[in-house]
N, C-alpha and C positions, 0 to 999 in steps of 0.2 A: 134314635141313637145319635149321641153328639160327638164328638173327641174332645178333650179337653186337658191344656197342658198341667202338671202338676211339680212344684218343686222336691226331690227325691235327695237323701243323706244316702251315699252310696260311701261307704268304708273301705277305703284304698290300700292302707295297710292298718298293722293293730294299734288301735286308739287313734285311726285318722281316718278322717270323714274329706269329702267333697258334695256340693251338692250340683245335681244337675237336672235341666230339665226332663221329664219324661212325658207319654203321651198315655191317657186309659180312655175306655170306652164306657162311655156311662147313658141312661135309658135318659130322655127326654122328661117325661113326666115326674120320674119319681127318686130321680140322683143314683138310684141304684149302678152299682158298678158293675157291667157286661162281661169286659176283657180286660185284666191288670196285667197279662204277662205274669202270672201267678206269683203277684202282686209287688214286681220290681218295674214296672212300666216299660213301654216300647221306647227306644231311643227317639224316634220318627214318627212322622205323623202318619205317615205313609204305612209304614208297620202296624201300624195300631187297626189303619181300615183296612189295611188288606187280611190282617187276621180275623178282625169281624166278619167279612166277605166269607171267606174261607169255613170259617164256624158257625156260623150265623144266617149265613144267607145259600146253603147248598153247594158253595163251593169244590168243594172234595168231589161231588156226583158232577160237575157241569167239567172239571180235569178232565175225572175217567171218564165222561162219553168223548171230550177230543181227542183224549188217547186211544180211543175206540178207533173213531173215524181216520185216525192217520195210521192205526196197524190195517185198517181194510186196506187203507190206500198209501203203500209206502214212497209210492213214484209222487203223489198228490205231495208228502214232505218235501220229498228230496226237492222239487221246483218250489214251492214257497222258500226252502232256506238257499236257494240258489238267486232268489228273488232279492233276499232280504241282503245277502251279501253283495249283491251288484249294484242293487239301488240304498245302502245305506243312507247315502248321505238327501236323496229324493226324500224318503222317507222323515228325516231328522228337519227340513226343510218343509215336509207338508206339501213337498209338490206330485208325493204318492201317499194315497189312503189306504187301507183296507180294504176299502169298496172297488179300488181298481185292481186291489190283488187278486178278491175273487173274480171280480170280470176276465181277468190273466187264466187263472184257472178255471174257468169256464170255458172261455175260449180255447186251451191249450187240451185238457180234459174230456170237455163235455160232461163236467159234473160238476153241481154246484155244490160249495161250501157250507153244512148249515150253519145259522143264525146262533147256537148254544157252540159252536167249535171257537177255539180261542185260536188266533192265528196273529 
């Protein structure tokens, strides 16, 4: 799968067009078209691979089991978003990972975070 930009005629008002870029998902091998945003293109490129993610690669099941794991554990939430609010700017900085948030909750818990939870 590639993304790949395409120039798009988007009609602003009647009998006026603007063109803008747009973003689709198409197969490697055979140009065929994956994800067009049913066929008006994603603004972003970002949009484009997060909806293939999402469609395409299990997404929707890998949500519901983090929603899973944080209705077991709702104290396990409440400290990650107490984390994420204190160390924003750590985070934005890269001078906190992921990898030390669950060692946080490891440490604080005693329960590790799995690998398929999105945090």
């Amino acid at each position: 799968m590639k993304i790949i930009r395409i120039n798009k005629k988007v009609e602003i008002d009647d009998g006026l067009y603007n063109n803008e870029f747009r973003y689709i998902c198409v197969d490697d091998e055979n140009g065929e078209v994956l994800e067009d945003a049913q066929g008006y293109g994603f603004k972003t490129y970002s949009a484009a691979a997060k909806s293939y993610w999402y469609k395409h690669k299990g997404g929707k099941e890998k949500i519901d089991k983090s929603k899973l794991f944080f209705k077991r554990h709702p104290e396990i939430q409440c400290f990650v978003d107490k984390i994420y609010e204190n160390n924003f700017k750590e985070f934005a900085r890269g001078e906190w990972t992921i990898n030390d948030l669950r060692k946080a909750v490891l440490k604080e818990f005693d329960v590790e975070i799995p690998s398929y939870v999105r945090i």
